[in-house]
C-alpha positions as protocol buffer text, in pm:
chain_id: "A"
residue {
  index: 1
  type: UNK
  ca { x: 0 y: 0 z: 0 }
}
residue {
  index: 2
  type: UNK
  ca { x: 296 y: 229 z: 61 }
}
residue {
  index: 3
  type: UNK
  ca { x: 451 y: 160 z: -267 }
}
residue {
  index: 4
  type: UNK
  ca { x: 137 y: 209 z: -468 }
}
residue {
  index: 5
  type: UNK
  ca { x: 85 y: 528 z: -295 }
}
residue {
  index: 6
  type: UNK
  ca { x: 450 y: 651 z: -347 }
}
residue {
  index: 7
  type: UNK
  ca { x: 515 y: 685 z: 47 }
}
residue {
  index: 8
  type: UNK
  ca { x: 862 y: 671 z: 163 }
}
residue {
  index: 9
  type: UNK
  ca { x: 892 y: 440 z: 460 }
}
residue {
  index: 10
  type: UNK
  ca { x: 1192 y: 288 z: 662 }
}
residue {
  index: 11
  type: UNK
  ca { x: 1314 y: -67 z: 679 }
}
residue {
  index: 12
  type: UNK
  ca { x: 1170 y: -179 z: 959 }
}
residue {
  index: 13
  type: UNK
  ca { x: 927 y: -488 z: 1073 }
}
residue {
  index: 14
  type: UNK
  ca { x: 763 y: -320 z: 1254 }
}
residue {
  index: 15
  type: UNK
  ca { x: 379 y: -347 z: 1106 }
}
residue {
  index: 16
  type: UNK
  ca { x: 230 y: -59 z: 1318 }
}
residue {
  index: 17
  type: UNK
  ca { x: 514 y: 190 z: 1194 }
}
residue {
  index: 18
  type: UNK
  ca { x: 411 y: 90 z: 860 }
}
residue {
  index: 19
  type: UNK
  ca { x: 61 y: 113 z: 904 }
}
residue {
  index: 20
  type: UNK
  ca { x: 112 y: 475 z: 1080 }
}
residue {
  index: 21
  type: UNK
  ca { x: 271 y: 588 z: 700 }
}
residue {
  index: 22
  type: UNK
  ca { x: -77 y: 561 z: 540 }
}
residue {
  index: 23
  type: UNK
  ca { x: -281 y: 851 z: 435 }
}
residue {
  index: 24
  type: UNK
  ca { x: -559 y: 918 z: 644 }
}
residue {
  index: 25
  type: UNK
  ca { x: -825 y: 808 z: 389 }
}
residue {
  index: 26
  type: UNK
  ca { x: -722 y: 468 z: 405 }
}
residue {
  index: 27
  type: UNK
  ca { x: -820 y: 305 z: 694 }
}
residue {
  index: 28
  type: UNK
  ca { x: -687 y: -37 z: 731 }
}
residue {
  index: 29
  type: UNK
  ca { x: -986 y: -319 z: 868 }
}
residue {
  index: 30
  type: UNK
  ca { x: -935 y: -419 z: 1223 }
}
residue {
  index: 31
  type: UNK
  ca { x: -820 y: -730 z: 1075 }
}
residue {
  index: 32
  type: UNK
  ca { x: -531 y: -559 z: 887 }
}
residue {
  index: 33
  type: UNK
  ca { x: -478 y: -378 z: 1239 }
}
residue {
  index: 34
  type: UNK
  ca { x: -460 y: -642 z: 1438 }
}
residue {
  index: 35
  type: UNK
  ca { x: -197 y: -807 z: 1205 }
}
residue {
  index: 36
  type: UNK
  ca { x: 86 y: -557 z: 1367 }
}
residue {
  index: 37
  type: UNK
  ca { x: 125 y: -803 z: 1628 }
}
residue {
  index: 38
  type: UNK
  ca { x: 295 y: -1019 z: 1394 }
}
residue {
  index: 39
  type: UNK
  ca { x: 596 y: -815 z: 1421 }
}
residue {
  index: 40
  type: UNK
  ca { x: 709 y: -1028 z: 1691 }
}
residue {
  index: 41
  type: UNK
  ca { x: 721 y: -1298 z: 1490 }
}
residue {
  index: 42
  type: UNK
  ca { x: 965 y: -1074 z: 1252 }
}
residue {
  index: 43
  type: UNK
  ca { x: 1219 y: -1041 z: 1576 }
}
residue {
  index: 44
  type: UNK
  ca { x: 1196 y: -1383 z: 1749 }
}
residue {
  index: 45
  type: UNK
  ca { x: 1254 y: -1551 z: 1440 }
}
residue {
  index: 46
  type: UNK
  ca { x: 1595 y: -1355 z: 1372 }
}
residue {
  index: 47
  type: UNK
  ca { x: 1707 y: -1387 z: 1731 }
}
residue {
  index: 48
  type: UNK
  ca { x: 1641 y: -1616 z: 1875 }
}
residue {
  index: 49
  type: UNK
  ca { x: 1685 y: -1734 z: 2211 }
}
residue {
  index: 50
  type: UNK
  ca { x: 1442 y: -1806 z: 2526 }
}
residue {
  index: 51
  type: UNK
  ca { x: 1098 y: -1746 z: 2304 }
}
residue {
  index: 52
  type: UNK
  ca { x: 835 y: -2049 z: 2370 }
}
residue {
  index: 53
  type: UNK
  ca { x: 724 y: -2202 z: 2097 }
}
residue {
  index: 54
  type: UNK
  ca { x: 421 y: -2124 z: 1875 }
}
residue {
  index: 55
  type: UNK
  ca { x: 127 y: -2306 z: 1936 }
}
residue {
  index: 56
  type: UNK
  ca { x: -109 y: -2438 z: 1649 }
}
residue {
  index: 57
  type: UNK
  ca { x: -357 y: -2218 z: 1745 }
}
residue {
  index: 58
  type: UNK
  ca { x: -138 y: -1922 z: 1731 }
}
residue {
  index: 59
  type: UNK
  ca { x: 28 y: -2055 z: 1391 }
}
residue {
  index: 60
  type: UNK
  ca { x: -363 y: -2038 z: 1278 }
}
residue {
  index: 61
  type: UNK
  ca { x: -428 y: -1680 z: 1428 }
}
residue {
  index: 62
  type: UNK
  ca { x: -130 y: -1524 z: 1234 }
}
residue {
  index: 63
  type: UNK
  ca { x: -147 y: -1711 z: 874 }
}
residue {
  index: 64
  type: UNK
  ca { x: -527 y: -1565 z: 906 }
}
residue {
  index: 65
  type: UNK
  ca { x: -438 y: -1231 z: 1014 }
}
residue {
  index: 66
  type: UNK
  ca { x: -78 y: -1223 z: 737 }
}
residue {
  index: 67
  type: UNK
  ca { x: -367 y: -1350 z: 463 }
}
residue {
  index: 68
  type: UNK
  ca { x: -603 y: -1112 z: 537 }
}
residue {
  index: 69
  type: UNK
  ca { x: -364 y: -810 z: 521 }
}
residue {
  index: 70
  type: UNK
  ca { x: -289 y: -903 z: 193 }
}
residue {
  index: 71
  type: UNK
  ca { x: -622 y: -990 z: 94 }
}
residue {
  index: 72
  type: UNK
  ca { x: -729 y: -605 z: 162 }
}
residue {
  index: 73
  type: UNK
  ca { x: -420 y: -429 z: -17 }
}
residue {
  index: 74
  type: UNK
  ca { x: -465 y: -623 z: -362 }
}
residue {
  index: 75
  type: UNK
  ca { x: -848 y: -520 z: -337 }
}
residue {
  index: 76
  type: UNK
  ca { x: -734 y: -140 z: -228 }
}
residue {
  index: 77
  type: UNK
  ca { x: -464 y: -141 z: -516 }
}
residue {
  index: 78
  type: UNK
  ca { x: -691 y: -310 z: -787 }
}
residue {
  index: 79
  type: UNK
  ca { x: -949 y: -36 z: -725 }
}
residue {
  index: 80
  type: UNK
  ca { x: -717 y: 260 z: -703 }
}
């Protein structure tokens, strides 16, 4: 959504930063909101150390929420 919307961001993954660079009129599903807790996932998994494992259930949660956030920026792009 950045990228089609020419908006500089930073290297980061961080998913709340990111979702803090959009316009105002775009306003990201609670769905796509509740996917920036899935930058954990971005940090444990490149350092790792004393992190417990993921669950199935939580596995589940996050391939939902990662699906859904990409769901909603092809429909947002293919209508721009």
């Amino acid at each position: 959504m950045l990228i089609a919307n020419a908006i500089p961001f930073p290297k980061t993954h961080n998913l709340k930063t990111l979702l803090d660079l959009l316009p105002h009129h775009i306003i990201p599903p609670s769905e796509v909101r509740d996917a920036a807790s899935l930058s954990e996932y971005a940090v444990s998994s490149r350092y790792p150390g004393d992190v417990e494992p993921v669950t199935e259930e939580e596995y589940s949660e996050a391939v939902r929420l990662a699906e859904a956030v990409v769901h909603w920026a092809e429909r947002m792009i293919l209508e721009d």
